[in-house]
C-alpha positions in Angstrom: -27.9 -37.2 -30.2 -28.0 -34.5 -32.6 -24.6 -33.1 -33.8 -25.2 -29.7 -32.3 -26.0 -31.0 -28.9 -22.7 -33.2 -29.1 -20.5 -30.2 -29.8 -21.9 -28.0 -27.1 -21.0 -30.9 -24.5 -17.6 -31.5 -26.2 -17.1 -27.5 -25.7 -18.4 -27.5 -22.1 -16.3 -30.9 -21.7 -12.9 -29.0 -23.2 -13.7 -26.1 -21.0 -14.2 -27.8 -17.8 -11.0 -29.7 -18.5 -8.5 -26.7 -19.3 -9.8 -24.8 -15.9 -9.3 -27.7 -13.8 -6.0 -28.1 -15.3 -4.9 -24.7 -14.5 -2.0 -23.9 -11.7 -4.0 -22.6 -8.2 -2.0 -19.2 -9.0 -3.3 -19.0 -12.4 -6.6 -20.6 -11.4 -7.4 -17.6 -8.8 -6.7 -14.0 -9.3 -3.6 -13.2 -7.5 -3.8 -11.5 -3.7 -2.2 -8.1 -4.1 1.4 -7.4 -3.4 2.3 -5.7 -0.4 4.3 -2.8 -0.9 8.3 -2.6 -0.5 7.1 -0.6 2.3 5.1 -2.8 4.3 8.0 -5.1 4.5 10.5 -2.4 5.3 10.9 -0.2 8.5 9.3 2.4 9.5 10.2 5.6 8.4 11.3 8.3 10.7 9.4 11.4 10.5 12.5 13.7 12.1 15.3 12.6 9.4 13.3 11.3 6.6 13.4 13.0 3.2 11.0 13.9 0.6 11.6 10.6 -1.1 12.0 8.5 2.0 8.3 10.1 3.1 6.8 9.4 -0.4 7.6 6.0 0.3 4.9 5.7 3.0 1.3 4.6 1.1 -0.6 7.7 1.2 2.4 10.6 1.6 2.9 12.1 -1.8 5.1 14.9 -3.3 3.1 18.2 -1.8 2.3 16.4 1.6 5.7 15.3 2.3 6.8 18.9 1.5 4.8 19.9 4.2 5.9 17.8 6.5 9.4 18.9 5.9 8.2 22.0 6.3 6.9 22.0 9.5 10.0 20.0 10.8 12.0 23.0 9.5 9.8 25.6 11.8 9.0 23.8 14.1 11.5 21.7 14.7 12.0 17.6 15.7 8.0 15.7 16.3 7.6 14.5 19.2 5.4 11.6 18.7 4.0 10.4 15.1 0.9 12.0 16.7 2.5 15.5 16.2 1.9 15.2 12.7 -2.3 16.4 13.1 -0.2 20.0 13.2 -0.2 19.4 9.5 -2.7 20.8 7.2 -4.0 17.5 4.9 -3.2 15.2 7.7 -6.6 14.0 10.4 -7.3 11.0 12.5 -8.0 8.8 10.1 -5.3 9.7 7.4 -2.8 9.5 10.7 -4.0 5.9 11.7 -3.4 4.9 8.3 0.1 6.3 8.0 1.2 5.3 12.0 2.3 1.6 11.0 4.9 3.2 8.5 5.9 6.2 11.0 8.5 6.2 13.8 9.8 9.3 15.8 13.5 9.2 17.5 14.2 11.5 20.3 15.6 14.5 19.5 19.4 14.4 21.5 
């Protein structure tokens, strides 16, 4: 067997070695991390703040303003649903948001 031949199996030998001896979590690309606020409870839409809404995946800075905004004029939501009164905020960015979203009664 030529020497050339020899050292391309000895590579693909070495290589085929150090992936098998890999840990599964190095092995496979990691599943991504759920965010802190997937694990935590839902926020409340009539006494959250600006930086309890910008916790909730897809509320930044200038839509949680308007939230708060609203809330201000208009006064407590009544339902999570309430929140299509928003300009930015339609069907499908409010099914996104409604696992992260609560609404308590106003007393």
């Amino acid at each position: 067997m030529p020497v050339r031949s020899r050292l391309v199996l000895a590579l693909v030998a070495v290589a085929a070695l150090a992936v098998a001896a890999l840990p599964p979590a190095a092995a496979a690309p990691a599943a991504a991390p759920k965010s802190a606020s997937a694990d935590a409870r839902p926020v409340d839409i009539n006494t959250a703040g600006a930086t309890e809404l910008q916790s909730v995946p897809g509320i930044g800075k200038s839509l949680a303003e308007r939230i708060l905004a609203f809330r201000e004029k208009n006064g407590a939501f009544g339902s999570v649903d309430d929140l299509l009164k928003i300009q930015g905020i339609g069907e499908k960015s409010l099914q996104k948001l409604r696992p992260y979203l609560t609404v308590t009664k106003a007393k």
